[in-house]
Structures are given as C-alpha cells and as structure tokens.
LUMTIFI-86777 format. One record per residue (C-alpha): x, y, z; residue in three letters. Coordinates in Angstrom, 2 decimals. Example, Ala and Ser with C-alpha at 12.3 -4.5 7.8 and 13.67 -1.06 7.14 Angstrom:
residues 2
+---------+---------+---------+-------+
|       u |       v |       w | lumlo |
+---------+---------+---------+-------+
|   12.30 |   -4.50 |    7.80 |   Ala |
|   13.67 |   -1.06 |    7.14 |   Ser |
+---------+---------+---------+-------+
***
This chain:
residues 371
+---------+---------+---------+-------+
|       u |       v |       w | lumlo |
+---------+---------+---------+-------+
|   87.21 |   73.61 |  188.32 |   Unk |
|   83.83 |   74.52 |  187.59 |   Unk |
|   82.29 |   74.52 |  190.88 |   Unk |
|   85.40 |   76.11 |  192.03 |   Unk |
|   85.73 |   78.63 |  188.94 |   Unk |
|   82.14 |   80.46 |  189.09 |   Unk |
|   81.96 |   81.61 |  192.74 |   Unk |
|   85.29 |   82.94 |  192.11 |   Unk |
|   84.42 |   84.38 |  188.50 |   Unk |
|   81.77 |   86.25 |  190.16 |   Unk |
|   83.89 |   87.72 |  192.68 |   Unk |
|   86.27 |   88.54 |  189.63 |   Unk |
|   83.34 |   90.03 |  187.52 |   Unk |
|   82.46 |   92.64 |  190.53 |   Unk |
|   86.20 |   93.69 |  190.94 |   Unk |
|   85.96 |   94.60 |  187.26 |   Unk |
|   82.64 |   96.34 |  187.68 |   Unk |
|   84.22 |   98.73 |  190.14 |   Unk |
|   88.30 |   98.97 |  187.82 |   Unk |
|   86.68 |   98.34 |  184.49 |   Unk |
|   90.30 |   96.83 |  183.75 |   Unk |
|   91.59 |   93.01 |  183.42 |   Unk |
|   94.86 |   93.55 |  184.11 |   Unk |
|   94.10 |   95.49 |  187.38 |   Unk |
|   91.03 |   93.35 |  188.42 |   Unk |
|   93.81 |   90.96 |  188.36 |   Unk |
|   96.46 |   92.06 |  190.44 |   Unk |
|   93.28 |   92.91 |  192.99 |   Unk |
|   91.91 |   89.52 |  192.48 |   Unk |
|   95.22 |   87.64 |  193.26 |   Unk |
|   95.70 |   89.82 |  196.16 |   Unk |
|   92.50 |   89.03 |  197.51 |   Unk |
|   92.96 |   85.55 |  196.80 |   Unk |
|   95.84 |   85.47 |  198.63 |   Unk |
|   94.61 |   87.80 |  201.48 |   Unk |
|   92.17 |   84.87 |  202.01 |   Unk |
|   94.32 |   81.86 |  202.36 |   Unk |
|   96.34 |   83.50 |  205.08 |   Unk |
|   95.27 |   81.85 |  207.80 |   Unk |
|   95.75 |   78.41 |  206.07 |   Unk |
|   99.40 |   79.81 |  205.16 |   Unk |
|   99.76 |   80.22 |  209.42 |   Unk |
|   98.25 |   76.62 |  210.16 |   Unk |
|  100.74 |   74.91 |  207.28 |   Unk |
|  103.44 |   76.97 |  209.22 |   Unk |
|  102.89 |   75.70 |  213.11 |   Unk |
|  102.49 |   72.62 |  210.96 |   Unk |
|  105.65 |   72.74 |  209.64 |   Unk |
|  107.33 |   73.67 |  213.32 |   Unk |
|  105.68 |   70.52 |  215.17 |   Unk |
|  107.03 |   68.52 |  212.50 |   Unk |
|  110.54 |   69.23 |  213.05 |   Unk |
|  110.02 |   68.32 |  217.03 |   Unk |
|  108.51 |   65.31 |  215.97 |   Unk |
|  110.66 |   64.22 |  213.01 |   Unk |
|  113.48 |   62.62 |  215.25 |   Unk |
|  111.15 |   60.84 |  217.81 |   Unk |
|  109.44 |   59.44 |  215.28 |   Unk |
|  112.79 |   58.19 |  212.97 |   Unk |
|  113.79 |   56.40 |  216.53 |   Unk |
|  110.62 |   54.80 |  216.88 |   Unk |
|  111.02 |   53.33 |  213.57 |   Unk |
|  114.88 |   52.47 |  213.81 |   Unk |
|  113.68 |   51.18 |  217.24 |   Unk |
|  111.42 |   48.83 |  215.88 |   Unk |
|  112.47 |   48.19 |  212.93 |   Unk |
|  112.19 |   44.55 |  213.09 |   Unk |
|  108.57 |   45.21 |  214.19 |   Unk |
|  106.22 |   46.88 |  212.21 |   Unk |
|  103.10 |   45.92 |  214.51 |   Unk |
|  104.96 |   47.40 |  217.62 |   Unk |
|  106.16 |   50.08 |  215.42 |   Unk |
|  102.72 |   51.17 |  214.27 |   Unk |
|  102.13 |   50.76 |  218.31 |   Unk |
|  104.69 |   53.24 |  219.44 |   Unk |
|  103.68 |   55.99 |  216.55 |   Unk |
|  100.01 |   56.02 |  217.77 |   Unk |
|  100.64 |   56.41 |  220.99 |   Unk |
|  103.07 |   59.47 |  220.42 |   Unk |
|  100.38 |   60.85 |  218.54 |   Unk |
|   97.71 |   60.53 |  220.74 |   Unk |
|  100.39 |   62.03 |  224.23 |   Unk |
|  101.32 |   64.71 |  222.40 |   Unk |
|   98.26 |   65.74 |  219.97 |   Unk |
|  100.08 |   65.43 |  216.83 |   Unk |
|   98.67 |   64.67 |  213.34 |   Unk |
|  101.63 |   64.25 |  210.72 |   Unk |
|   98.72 |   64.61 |  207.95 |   Unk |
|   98.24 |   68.04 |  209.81 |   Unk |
|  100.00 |   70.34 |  207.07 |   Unk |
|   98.92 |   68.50 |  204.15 |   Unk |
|   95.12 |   69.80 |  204.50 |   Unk |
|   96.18 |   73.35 |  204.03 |   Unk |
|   98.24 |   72.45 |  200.97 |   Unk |
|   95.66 |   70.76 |  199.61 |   Unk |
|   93.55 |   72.98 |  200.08 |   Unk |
|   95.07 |   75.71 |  198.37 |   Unk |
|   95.95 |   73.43 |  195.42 |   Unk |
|   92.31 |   73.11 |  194.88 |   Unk |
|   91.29 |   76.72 |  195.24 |   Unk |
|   93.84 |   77.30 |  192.78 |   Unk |
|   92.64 |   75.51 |  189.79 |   Unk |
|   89.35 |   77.58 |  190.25 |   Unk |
|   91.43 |   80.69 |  190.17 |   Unk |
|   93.29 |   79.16 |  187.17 |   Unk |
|   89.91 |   78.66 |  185.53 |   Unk |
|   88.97 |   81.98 |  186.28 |   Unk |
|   92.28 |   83.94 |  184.67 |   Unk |
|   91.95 |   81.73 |  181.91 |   Unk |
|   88.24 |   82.14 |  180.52 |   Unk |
|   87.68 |   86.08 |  180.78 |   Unk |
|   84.44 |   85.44 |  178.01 |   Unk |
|   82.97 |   83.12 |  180.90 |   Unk |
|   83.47 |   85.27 |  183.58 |   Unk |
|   83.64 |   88.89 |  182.99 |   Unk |
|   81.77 |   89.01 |  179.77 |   Unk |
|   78.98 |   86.21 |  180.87 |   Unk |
|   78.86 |   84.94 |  177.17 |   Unk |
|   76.86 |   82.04 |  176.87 |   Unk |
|   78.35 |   78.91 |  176.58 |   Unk |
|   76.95 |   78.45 |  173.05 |   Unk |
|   78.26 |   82.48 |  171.89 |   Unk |
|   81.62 |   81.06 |  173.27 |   Unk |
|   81.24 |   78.07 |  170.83 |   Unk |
|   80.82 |   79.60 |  167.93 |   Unk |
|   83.83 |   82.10 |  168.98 |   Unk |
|   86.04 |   78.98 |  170.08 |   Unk |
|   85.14 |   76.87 |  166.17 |   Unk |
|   86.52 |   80.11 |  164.32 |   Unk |
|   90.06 |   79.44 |  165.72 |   Unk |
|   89.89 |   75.81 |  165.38 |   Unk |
|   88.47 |   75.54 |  162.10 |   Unk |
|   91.16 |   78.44 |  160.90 |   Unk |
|   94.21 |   76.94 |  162.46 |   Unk |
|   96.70 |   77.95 |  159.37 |   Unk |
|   96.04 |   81.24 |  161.20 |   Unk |
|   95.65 |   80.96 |  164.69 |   Unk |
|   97.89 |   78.17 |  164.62 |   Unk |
|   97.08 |   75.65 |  167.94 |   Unk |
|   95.68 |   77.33 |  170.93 |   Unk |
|   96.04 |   76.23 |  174.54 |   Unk |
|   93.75 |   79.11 |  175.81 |   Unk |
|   90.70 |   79.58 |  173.65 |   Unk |
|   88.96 |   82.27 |  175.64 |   Unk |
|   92.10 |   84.09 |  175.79 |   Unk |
|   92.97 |   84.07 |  172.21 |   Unk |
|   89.43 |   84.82 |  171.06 |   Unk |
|   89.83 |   88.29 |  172.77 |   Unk |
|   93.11 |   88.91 |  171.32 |   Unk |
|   91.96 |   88.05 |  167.77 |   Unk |
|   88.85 |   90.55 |  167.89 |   Unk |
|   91.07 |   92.97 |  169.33 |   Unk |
|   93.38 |   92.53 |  166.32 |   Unk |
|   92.27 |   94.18 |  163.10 |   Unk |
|   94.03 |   91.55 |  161.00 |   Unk |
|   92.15 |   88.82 |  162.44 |   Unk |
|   88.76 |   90.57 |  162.92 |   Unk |
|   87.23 |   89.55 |  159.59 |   Unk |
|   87.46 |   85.98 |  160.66 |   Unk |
|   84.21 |   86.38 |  163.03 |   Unk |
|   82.38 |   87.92 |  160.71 |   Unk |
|   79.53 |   85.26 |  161.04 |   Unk |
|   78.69 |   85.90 |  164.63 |   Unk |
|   76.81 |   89.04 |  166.41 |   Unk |
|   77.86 |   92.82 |  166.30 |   Unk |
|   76.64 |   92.92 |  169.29 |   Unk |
|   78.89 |   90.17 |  170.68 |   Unk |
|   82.04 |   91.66 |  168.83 |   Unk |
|   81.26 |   94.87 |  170.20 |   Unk |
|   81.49 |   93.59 |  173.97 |   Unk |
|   84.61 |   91.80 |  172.83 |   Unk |
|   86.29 |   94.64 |  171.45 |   Unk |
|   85.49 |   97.45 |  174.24 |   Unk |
|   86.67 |   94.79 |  176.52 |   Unk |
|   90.01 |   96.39 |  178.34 |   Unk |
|   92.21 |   93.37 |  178.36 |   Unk |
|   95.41 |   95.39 |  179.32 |   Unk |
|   97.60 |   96.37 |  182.22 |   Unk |
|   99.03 |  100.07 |  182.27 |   Unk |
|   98.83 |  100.07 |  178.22 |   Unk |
|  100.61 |   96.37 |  177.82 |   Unk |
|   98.04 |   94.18 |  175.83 |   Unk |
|   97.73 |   91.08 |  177.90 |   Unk |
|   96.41 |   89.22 |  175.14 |   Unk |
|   99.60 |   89.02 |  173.15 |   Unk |
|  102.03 |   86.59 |  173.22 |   Unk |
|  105.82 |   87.18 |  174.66 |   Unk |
|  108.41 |   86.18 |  171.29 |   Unk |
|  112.12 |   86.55 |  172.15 |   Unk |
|  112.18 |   89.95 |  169.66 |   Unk |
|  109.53 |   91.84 |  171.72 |   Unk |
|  109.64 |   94.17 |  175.15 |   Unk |
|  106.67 |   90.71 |  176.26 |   Unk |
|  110.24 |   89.18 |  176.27 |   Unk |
|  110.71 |   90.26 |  180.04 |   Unk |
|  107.15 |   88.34 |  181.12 |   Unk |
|  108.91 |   85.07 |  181.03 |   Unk |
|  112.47 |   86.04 |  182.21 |   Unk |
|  110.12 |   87.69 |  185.13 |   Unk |
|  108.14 |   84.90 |  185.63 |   Unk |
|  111.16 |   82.31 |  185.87 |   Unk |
|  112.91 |   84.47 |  188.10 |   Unk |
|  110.21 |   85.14 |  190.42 |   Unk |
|  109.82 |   81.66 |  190.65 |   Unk |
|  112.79 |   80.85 |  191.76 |   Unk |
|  113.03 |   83.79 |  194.00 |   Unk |
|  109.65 |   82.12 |  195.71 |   Unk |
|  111.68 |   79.15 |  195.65 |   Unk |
|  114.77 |   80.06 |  197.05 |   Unk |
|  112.96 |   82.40 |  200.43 |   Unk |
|  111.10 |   79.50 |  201.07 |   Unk |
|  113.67 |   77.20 |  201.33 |   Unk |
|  115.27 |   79.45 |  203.37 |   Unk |
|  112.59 |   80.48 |  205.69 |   Unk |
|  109.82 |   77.38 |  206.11 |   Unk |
|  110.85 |   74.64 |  208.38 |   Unk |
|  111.84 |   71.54 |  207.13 |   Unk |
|  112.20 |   72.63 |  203.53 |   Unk |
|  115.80 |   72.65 |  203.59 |   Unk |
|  116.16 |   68.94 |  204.74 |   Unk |
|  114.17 |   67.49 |  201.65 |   Unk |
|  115.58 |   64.91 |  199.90 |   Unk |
|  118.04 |   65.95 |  196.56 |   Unk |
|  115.02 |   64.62 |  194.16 |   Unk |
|  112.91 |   67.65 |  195.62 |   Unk |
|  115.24 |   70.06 |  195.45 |   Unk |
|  115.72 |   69.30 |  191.55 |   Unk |
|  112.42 |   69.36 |  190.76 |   Unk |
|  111.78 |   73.06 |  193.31 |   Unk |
|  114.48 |   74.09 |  190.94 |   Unk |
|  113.02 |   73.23 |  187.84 |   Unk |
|  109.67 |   74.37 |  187.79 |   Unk |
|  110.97 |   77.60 |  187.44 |   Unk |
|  112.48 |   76.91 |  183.75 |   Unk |
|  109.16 |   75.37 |  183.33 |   Unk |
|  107.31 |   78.38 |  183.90 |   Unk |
|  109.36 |   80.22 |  181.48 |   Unk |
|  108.82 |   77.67 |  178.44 |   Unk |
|  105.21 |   77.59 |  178.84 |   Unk |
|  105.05 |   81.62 |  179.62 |   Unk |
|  106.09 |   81.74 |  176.05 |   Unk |
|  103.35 |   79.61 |  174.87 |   Unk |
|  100.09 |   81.60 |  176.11 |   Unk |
|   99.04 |   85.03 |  176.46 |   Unk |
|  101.44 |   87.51 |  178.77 |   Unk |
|   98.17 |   88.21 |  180.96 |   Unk |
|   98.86 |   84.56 |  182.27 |   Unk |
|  102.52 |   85.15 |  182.85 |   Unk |
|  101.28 |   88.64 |  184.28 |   Unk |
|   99.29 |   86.50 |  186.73 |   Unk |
|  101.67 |   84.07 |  187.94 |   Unk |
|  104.94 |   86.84 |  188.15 |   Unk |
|  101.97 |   88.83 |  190.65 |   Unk |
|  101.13 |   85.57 |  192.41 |   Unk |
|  104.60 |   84.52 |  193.04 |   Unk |
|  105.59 |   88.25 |  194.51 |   Unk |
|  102.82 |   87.94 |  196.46 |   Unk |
|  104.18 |   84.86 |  198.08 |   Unk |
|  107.39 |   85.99 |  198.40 |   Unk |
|  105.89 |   88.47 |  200.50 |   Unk |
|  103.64 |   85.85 |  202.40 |   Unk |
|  106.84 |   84.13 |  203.20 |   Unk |
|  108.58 |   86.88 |  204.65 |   Unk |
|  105.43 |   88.54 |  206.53 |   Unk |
|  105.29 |   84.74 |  207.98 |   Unk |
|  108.48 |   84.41 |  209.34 |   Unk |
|  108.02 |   88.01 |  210.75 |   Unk |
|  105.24 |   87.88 |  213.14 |   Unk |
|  104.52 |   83.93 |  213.05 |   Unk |
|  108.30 |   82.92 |  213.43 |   Unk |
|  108.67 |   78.96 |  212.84 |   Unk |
|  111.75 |   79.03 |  216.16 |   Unk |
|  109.16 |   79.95 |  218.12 |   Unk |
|  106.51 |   78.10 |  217.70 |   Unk |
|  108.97 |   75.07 |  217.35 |   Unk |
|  110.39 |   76.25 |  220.82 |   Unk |
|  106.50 |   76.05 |  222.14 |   Unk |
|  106.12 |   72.44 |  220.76 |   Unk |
|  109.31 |   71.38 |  222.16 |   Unk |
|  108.40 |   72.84 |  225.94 |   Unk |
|  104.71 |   70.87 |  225.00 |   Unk |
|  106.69 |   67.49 |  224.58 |   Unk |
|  108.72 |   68.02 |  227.64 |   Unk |
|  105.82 |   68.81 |  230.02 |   Unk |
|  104.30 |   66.09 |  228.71 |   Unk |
|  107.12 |   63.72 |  228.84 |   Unk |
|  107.82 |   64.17 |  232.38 |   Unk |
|  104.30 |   63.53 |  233.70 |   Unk |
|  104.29 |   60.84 |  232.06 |   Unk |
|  107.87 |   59.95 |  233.82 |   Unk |
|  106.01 |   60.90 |  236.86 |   Unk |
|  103.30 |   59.00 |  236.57 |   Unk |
|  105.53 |   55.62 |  235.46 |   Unk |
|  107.57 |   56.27 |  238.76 |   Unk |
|  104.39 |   56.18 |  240.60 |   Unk |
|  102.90 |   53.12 |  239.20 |   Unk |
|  106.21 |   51.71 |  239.92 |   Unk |
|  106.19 |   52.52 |  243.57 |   Unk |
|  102.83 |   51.03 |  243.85 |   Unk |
|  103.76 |   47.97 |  242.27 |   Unk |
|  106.88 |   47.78 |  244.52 |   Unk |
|  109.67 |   48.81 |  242.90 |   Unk |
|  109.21 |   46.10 |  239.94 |   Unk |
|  109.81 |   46.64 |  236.58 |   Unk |
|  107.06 |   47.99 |  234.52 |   Unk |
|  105.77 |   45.81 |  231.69 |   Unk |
|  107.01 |   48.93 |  229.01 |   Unk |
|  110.16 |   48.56 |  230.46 |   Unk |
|  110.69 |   44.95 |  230.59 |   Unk |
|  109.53 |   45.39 |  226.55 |   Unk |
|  112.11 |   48.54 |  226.04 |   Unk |
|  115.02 |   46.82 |  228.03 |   Unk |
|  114.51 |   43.52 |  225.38 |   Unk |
|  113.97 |   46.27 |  221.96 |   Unk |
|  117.59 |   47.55 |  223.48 |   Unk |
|  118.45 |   44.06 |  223.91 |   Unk |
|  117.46 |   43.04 |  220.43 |   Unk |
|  118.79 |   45.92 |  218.66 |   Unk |
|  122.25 |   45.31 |  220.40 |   Unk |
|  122.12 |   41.58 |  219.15 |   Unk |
|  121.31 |   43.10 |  215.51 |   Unk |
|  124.53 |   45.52 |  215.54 |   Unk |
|  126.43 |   42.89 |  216.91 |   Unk |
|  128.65 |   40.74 |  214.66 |   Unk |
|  128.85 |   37.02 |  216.01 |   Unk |
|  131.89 |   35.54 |  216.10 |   Unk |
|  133.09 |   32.43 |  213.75 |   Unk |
|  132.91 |   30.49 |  216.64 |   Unk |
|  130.22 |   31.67 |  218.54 |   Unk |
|  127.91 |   31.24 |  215.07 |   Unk |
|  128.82 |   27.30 |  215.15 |   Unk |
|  127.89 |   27.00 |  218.83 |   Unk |
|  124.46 |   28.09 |  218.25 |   Unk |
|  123.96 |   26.40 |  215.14 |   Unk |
|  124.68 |   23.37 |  216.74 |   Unk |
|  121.97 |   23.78 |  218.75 |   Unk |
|  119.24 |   24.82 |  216.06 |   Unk |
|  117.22 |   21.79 |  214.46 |   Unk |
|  117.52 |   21.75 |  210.54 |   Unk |
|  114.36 |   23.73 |  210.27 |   Unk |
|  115.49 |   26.61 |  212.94 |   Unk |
|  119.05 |   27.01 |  211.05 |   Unk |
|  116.74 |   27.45 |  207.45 |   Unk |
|  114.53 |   29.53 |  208.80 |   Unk |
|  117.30 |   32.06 |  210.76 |   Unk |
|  119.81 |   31.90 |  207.19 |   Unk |
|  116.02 |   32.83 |  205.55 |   Unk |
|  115.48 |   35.85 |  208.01 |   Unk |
|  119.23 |   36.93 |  207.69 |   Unk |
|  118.92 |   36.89 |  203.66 |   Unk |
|  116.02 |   38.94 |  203.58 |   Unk |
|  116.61 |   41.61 |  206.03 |   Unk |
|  120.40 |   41.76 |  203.62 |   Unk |
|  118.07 |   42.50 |  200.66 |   Unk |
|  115.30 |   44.55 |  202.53 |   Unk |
|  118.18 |   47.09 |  203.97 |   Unk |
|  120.11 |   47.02 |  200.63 |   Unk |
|  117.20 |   47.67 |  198.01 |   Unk |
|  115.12 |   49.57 |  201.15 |   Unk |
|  112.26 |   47.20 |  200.79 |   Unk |
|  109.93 |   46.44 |  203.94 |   Unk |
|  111.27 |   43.33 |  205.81 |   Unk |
|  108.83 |   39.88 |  206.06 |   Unk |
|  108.53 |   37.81 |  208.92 |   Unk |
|  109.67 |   34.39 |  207.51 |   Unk |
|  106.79 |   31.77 |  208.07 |   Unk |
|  106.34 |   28.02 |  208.48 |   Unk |
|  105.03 |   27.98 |  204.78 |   Unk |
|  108.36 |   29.64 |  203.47 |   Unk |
|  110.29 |   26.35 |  204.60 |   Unk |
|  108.00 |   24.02 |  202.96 |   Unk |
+---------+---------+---------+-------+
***
C-alpha cells in the first residue's frame, strides 16, 4: 500500500491545494479515481460477454471428456487458441483494481501522511498520545484519522500538549469536513452521522443489486456468492459505525459512483452486443474450420478423419457410461474378464460412484492399485 498510497497521496494533496477541503478533495479524488479505471471497467465487460459464449462449449468439453482429463485439457487449449479466448481474461482488470484500491484506501485513511506531509516521526509522537491514553480514546482502528479529530476537539486538545504549536496549528486549521459535517466524528445510533451507515449499507446493496442485474454472468453464480454479495453490505454498515464518517463518506461516494459506472456501461458498451459479436466470431470460425475438415476429407478420399474416428468413440464411450447393463449382459462379460480385469473394472466403477457423489476428480486405476 505504500508504493501504491504516495503517488496517489500526491495526486490527493494537489486536489486539496486547489479545494482547500477534505471532504470535497474527496468526492473529486474518488471521481477521478474512478474516471481512470474506466477503460479496465470496459475490458472486464467484453470479458464478461465472451465468457458467456464460451461457458457452454467449454462445460461440454468437460462432460465430454470427463473420463479424460489429458484429452480434456486437449480439447480446452485448442478452443482457446481457434477462437482467441483467455478465461483468465477478466480477472486482470479485477485485480487490478483491487490493488489500486488499497492505495486509495491508504490514502483516505492517513490524511497527516498525505495532505499534511507530517513526518513519520511528528506522526509518532501524535499516534503514542492515543495509545498511551486509551481510557480516553478508547481503541482506534484509524490513528491518523482520530488524531485530527482529537485536536479538533477542545476536550481532547490538552492531551498533545507535549508536541509542537506549530504542528497543532496545521492540525487544527486543517478543514476535515464536507458541507459543515465533521468527517472526523464517529456515526452513534443517537446522532444525524446515524444516516452514514444506513447510506452506506444501502448503497451497497444498491451497487449490488444493478450489477447483478446488468453484468453478464453475475446472475448465474452459484447460491454461496450470492450470500456473501448480499452480506457485505451489513458488513459495511457494522464497521461504518466503528471509524470516522469521512470513511463511510468515502465508500457511500464510491459505491454511487459505481452504480453509475454500471449503468453508463450497459448504455453505450451493452454486454448483448458484444456477446452477439463473439457469438458471430465463433461461428465464422467454426465453419472454416468445417470447411477446411471437409476438404482434408476429400483429399484423403472420403475417409474418416482421425478427430472423427476419436469423437465417434468419446460418443461411443459416453453412451456406454449412461447406459445401464443388463443382469445378464453384466455376467456375460464378466465371464470373459480374468480375475485381475473384473478387480480392476469393480475398482474403476467404485471410484467414479464416489468421485461423482462427493465431486472429487476421478483416478485412473493402475496395476499398483491391484497389488
């Protein structure tokens, strides 16, 4: 966070050169911040479209071959490669704005660092007054953030007395608030700061709910996702009553902001039609590659291609699998089997039982499991 945290303080430091206010060098900052990630916002989307072309191609590759991870593994590269298609492609941009955001996180959170440019040593000796008074200050998650609002608070000034006027002075001319609300405070449930947590939550869950809605593939994820989409919002609302309402200021801003993102997305880089682009991609592609099989085929006489003498017995072996055998028929083909082919085929059948019922990866049974 802090290679991340001091470009971006410094970019965070001019804004409030020019506002000479927090709150709104803020709002500008987050908007900037946001401004800038756009185009990684666009490439998560397209990635998010291709995925949804690809999604059922690649589940019948692996119910295909399911008995065949090598051939499996096979097949998925060389859909990839045809058709271009990374499925780590809309992960980067994710990641990438995960990353970004703990320096903007760092930023928000240590105002003395970054707006003031206290030295690390000032901040210190701020930082031991609240720790070694905690029957007042009580335990602090944000230091930076709660040495501002105790020089800013005449009840609590007399506590720095041991360090520089000079230093108190920047502190306390400091504008740490956002249209007259003191950013520095904490919300309580008997307060107007009350509404900076219900806000938050509810934002939240508004960003939530549009995306859901409008990004591709986010309604098909799995229950266990949904839950926890659903409660990071409460989450934000417990721990916006734990620090100072200029971080629940920051994330109620953030999460408009992407509520808007969302919608401007869908707008004017729609996810139906860059998933009906893919789609037309994949069929070009798949028919000259039909072409080009007919061809080879002609040359070669009319005989079967070695891909489709391999597809034809995949069918074949997946009909076999859905199959049930007959009583009788099962007895005529043990018969057959040495003792070691009938232990090793009861083997197989017990473990592909357990793989589908506990969803565990299938093994190959081996000469050494019969021994």
């Amino acid at each position: 966070m802090n290679i991340l945290g001091y470009p971006f303080g410094w970019i965070m430091w001019a804004i409030y050169q020019v506002v000479n206010n927090y709150g709104v060098a803020l709002i500008l900052f987050t908007v900037l911040f946001r401004v800038a990630l756009f185009p990684l916002s666009i490439k998560q989307q397209k990635s998010g479209a291709k995925m949804q072309v690809f999604q059922p191609k690649i589940q019948e590759i692996q119910k295909k071959y399911a008995n065949n991870k090598e051939k499996q593994q096979e097949e998925l590269m060389k859909l990839y490669e045809q058709h271009g298609y990374n499925p780590m492609g809309g992960c980067l941009p994710s990641l990438i704005q995960i990353i970004l955001l703990f320096g903007i996180i760092y930023v928000v959170y240590e105002p003395l660092t970054h707006i003031l440019r206290l030295d690390s040593a000032t901040i210190t000796s701020l930082t031991n007054v609240l720790t070694s008074n905690q029957d007042v200050f009580g335990r602090v998650s944000q230091p930076q953030l709660a040495v501002i609002a105790a020089i800013q608070n005449p009840d609590t000034i007399q506590y720095f007395s041991g360090i520089s006027q000079d230093i108190i002075s920047q502190i306390q001319n400091f504008d740490y608030t956002l249209f007259g609300l003191y950013l520095g405070d904490i919300p309580t449930w008997n307060s107007i700061l009350v509404l900076i947590p219900i806000l938050s939550g509810i934002t939240a869950l508004a960003t939530t709910v549009v995306s859901m809605k409008m990004t591709p593939g986010m309604n098909q994820q799995q229950g266990g996702m949904k839950y926890m989409m659903y409660f990071m919002p409460i989450m934000s609302v417990w721990i916006a009553f734990e620090v100072p309402c200029g971080v629940g200021i920051y994330w109620i801003i953030g999460n408009l902001l992407a509520i808007v993102q969302t919608v401007v997305l869908n707008l004017f880089y729609s996810p139906a039609k860059y998933k009906a682009e893919y789609e037309e991609q994949v069929r070009m592609v798949e028919e000259q590659k039909k072409k080009e099989r007919e061809e080879r085929k002609k040359r070669n006489g009319g005989a079967k291609l070695p891909e489709e003498i391999e597809e034809e017995k995949a069918a074949q072996e997946e009909a076999r699998r859905k199959k049930p055998a007959t009583p009788d028929a099962q007895k005529a083909a043990e018969a057959y089997m040495t003792s070691k082919e009938l232990n090793r085929k009861r083997l197989a059948e017990a473990r592909k039982r357990d793989a589908e019922k506990y969803g565990d990866e299938y093994i190959e049974v081996t000469d050494q499991d019969l021994m």
